[in-house]
TORSE-912086 format. One record per residue: residue number from 1; residue in one letter; x, y, z of N, C-alpha, C in turn. Coordinates in nm, 2 decimals, decimal comma, always signed. Layout:
 seq type  neast nnorth    nup caeast canorth   caup  ceast cnorth    cup
 NUM    a      X      Y      Z      X       Y      Z      X      Y      Z
...
REM end
This chain:
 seq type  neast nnorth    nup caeast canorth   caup  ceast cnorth    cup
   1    x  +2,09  +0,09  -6,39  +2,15   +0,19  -6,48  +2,23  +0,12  -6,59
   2    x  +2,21  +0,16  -6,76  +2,28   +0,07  -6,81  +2,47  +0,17  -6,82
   3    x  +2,52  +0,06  -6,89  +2,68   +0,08  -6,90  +2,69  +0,18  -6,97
   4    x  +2,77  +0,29  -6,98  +2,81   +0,38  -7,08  +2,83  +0,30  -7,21
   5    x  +2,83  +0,41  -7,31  +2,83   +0,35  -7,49  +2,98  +0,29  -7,50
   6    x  +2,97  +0,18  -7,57  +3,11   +0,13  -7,63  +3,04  +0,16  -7,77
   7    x  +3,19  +0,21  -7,84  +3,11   +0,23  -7,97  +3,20  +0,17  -8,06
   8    x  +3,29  +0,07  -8,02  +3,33   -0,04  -8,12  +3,44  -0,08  -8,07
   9    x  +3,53  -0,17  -8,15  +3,63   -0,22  -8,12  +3,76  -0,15  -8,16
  10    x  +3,85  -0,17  -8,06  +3,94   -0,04  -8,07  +4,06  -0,16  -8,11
  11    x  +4,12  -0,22  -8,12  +4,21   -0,33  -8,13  +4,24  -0,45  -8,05
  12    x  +4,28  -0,52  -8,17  +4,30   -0,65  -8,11  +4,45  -0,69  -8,11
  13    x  +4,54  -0,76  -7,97  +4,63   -0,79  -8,00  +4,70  -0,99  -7,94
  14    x  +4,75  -1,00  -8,05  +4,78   -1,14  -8,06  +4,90  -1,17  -7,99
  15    x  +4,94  -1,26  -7,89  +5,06   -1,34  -7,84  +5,10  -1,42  -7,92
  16    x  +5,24  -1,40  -8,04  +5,28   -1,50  -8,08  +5,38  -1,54  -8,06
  17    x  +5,47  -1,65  -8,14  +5,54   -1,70  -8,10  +5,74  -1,62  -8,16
  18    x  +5,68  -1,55  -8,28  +5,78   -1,51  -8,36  +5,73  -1,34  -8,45
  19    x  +5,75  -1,25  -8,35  +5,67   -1,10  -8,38  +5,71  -1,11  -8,51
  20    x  +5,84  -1,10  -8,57  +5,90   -1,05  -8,70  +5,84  -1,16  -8,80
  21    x  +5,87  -1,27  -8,80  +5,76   -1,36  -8,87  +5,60  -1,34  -8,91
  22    x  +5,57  -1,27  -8,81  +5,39   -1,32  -8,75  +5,35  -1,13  -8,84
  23    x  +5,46  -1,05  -8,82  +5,45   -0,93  -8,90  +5,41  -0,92  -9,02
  24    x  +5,53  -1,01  -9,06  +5,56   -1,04  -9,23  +5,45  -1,12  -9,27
  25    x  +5,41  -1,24  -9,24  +5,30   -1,31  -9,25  +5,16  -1,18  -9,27
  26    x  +5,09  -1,13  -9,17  +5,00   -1,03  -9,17  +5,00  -0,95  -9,26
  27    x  +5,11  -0,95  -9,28  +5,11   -0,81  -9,44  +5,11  -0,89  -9,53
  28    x  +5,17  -0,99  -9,57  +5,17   -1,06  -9,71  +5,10  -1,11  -9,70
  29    x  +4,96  -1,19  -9,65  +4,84   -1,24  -9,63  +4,74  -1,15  -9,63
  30    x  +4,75  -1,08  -9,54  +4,58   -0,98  -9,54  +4,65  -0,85  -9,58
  31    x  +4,71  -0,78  -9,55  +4,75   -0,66  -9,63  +4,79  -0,57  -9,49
  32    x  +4,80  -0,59  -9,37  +4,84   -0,54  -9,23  +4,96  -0,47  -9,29
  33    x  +5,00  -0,35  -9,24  +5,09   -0,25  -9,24  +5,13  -0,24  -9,07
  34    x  +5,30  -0,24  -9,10  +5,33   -0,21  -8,92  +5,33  -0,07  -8,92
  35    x  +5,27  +0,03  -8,79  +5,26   +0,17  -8,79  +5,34  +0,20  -8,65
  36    x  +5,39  +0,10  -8,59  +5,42   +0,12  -8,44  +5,47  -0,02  -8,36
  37    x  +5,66  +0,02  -8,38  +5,68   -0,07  -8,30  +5,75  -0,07  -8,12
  38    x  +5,70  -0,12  -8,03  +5,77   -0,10  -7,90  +5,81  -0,26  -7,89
  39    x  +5,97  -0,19  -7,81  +6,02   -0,35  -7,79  +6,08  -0,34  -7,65
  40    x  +6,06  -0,35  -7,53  +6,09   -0,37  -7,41  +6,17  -0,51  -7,32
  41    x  +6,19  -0,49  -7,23  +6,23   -0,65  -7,15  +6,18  -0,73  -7,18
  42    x  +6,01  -0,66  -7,16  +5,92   -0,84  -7,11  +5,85  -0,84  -7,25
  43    x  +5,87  -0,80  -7,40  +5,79   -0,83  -7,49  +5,87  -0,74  -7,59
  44    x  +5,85  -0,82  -7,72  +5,85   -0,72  -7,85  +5,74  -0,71  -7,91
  45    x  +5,66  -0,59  -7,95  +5,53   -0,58  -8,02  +5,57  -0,50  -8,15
  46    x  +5,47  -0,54  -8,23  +5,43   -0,42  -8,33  +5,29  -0,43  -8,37
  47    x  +5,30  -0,27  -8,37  +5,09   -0,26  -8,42  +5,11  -0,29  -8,55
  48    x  +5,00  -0,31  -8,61  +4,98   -0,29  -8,77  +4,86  -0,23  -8,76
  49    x  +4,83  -0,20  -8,92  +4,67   -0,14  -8,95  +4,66  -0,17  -9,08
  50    x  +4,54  -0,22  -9,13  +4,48   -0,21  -9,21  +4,44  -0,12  -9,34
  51    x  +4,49  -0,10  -9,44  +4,45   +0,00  -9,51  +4,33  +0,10  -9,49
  52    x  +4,22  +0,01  -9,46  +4,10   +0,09  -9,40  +4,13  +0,20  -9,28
  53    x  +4,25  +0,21  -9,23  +4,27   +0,26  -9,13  +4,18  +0,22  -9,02
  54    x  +4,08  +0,15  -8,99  +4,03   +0,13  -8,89  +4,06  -0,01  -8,80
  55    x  +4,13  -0,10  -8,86  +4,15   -0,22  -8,78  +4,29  -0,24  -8,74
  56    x  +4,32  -0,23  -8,60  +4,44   -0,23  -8,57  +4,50  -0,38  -8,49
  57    x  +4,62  -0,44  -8,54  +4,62   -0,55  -8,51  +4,77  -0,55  -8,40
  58    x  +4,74  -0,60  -8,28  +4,93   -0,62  -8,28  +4,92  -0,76  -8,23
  59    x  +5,08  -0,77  -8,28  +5,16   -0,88  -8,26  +5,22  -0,87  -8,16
  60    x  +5,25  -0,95  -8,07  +5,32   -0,93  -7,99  +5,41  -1,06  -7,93
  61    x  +5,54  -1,04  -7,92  +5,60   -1,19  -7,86  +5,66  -1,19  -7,72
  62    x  +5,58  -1,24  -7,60  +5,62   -1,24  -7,46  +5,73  -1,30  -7,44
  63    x  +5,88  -1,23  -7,40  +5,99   -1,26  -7,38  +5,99  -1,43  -7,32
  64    x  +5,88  -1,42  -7,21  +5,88   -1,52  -7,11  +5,76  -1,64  -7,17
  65    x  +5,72  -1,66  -7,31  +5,60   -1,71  -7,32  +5,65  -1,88  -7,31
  66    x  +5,53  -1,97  -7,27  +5,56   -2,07  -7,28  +5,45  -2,19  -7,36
  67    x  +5,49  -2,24  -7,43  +5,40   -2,34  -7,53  +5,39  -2,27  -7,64
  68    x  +5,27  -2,34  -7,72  +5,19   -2,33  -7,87  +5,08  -2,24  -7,83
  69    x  +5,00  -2,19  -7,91  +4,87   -2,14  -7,87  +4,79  -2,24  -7,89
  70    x  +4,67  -2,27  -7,78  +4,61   -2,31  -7,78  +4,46  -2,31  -7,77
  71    x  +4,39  -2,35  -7,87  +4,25   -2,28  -7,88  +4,15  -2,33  -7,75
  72    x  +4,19  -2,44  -7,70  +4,13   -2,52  -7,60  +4,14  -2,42  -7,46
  73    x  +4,27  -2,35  -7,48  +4,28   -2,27  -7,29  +4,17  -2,17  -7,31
  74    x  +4,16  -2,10  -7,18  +4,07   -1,99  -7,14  +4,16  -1,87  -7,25
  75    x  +4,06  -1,79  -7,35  +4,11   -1,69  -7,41  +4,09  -1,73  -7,58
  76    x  +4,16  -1,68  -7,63  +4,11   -1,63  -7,75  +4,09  -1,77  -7,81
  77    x  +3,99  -1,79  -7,90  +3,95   -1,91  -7,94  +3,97  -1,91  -8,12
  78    x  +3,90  -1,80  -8,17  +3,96   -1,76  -8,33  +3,93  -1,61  -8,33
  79    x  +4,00  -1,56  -8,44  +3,96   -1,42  -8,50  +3,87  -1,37  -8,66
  80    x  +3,80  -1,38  -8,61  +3,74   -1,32  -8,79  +3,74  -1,19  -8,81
  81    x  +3,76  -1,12  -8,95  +3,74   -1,08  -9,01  +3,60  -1,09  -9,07
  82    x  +3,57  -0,95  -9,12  +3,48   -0,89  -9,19  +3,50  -0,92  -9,37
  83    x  +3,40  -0,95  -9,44  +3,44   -0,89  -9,55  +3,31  -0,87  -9,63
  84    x  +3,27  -0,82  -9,72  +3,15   -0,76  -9,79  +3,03  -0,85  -9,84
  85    x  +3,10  -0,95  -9,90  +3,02   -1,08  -9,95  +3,06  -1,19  -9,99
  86    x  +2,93  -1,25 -10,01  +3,03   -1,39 -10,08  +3,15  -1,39 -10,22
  87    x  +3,09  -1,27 -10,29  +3,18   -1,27 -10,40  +3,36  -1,25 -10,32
  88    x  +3,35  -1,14 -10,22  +3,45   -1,09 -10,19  +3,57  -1,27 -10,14
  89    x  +3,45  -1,32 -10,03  +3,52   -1,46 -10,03  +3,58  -1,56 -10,12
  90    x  +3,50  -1,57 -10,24  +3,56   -1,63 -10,35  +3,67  -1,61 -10,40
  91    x  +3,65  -1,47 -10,37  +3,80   -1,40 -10,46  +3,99  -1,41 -10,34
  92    x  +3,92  -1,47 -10,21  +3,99   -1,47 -10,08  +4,05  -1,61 -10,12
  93    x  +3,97  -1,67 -10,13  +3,99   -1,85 -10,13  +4,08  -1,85 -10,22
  94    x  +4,05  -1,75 -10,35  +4,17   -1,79 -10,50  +4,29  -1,72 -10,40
  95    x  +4,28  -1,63 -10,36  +4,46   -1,57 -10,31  +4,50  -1,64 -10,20
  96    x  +4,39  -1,70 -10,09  +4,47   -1,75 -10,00  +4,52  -1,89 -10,10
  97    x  +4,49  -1,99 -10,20  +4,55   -2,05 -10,22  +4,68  -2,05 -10,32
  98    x  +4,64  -1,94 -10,42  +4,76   -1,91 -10,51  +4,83  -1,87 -10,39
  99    x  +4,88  -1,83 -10,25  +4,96   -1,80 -10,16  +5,03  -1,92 -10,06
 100    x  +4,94  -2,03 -10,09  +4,98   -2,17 -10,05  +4,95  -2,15  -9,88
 101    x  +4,85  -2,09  -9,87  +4,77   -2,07  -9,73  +4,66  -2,18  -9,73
 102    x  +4,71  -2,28  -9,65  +4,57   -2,39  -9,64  +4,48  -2,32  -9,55
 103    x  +4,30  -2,36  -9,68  +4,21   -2,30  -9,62  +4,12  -2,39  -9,65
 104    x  +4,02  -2,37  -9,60  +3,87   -2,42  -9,57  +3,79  -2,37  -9,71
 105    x  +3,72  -2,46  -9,76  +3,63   -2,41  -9,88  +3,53  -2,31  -9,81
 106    x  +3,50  -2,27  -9,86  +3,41   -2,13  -9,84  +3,25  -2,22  -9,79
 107    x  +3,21  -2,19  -9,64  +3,13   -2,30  -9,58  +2,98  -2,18  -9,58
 108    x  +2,90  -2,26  -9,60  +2,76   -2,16  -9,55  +2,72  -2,18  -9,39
 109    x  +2,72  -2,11  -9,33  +2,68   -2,10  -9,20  +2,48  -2,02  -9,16
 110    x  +2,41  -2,06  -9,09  +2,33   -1,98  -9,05  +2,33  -1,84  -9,05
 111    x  +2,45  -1,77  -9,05  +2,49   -1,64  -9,01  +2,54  -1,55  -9,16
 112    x  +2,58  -1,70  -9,22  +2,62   -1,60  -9,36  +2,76  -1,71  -9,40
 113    x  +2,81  -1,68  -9,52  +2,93   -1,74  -9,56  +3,07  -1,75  -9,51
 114    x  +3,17  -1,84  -9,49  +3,30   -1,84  -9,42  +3,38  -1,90  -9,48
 115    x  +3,51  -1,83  -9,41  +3,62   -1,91  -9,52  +3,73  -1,94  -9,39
 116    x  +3,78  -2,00  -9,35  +3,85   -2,05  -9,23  +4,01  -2,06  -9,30
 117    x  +4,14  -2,01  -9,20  +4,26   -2,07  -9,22  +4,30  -2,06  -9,08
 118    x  +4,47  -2,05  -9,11  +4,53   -2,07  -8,98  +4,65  -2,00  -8,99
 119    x  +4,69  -1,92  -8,91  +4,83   -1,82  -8,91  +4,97  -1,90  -8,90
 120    x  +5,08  -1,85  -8,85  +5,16   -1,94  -8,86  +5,21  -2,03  -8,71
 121    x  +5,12  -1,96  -8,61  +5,11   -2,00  -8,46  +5,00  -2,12  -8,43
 122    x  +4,91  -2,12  -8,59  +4,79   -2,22  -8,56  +4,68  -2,09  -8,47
 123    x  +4,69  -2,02  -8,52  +4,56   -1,94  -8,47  +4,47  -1,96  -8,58
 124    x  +4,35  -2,01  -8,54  +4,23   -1,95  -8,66  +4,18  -1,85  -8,66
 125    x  +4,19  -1,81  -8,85  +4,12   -1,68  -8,89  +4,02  -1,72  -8,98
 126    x  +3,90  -1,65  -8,94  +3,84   -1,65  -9,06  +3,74  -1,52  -9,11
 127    x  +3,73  -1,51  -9,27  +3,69   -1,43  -9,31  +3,56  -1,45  -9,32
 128    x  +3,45  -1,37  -9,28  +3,32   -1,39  -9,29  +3,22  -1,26  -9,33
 129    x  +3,17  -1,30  -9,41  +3,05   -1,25  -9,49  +2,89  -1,23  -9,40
 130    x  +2,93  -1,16  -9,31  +2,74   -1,15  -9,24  +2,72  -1,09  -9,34
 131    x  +2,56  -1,19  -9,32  +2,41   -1,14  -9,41  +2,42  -1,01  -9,35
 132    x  +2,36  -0,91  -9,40  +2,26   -0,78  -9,36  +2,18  -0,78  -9,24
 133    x  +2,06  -0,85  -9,28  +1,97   -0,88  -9,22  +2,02  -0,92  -9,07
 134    x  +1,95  -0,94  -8,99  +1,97   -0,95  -8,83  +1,93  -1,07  -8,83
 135    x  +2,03  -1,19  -8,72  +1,95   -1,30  -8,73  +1,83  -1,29  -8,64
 136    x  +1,77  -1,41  -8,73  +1,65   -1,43  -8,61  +1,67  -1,45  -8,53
 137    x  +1,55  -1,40  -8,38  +1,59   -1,46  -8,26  +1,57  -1,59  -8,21
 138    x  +1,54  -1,64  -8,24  +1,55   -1,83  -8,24  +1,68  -1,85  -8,24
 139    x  +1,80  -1,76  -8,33  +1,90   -1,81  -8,32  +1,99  -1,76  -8,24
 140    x  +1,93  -1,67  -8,11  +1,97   -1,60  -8,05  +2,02  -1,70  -7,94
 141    x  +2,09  -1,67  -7,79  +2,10   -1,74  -7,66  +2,10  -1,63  -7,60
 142    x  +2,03  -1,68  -7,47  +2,04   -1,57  -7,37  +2,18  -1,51  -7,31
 143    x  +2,21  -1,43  -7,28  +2,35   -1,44  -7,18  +2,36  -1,51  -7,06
 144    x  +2,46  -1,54  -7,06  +2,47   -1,64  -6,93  +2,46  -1,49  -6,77
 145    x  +2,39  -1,54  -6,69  +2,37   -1,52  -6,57  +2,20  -1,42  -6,56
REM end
């Protein structure tokens, strides 16, 4: 029997090091709006959202957290973003740098165009341009099991 429908991604939320920082950052870099903040014992969060109304981001800083993030542990490894095309990326690379956001030149991938940075926890983001088209299945992998 297959799984009931998922019909997208409902949000994504980030462990950082410094919520009020990692906030401010998200809005003056990508354009994140805070819509919701809870602040308890074991954590202070705030959601944000995206002007599109559809992409909801939180921050979050675990009272108790310990270390850097690291891309190497079990868990989140990078985050991308969507964006329309290459033109859109070009026009990304001039703001992330007039913003003094070190980034990655804008790389061609198999999959379509990318532009790579890093938040202020050292999380990588990147903004990526999928082709239309579906990749081929050659470029496909099985799932594991």
């Amino acid at each position: 029997m297959p799984p009931p429908s998922v019909t997208g991604l409902s949000h994504l939320s980030l462990s950082v090091t410094d919520r009020d920082k990692s906030v401010q950052w998200y809005g003056d870099i990508l354009g994140f709006t805070p819509f919701h903040v809870q602040d308890d014992d074991r954590w202070l969060e705030t959601i944000c959202i995206l002007p599109d109304g559809l992409t909801v981001l939180g921050l979050v800083q675990h009272r108790d957290a310990t270390g850097p993030f690291d891309h190497r542990r079990t868990g989140l490894d990078h985050l991308a973003f969507a964006v329309p095309d290459r033109a859109a990326l070009d026009r990304w690379y001039t703001r992330l740098t007039d913003l003094g956001v070190t980034c990655s030149p804008v790389a061609e991938t198999p999959f379509g165009p990318v532009l790579c940075f890093r938040d202020p926890d050292d999380i990588q983001l990147e903004l990526f341009a999928i082709e239309p088209a579906a990749p081929p299945a050659d470029r496909l992998t099985d799932p594991p099991g």
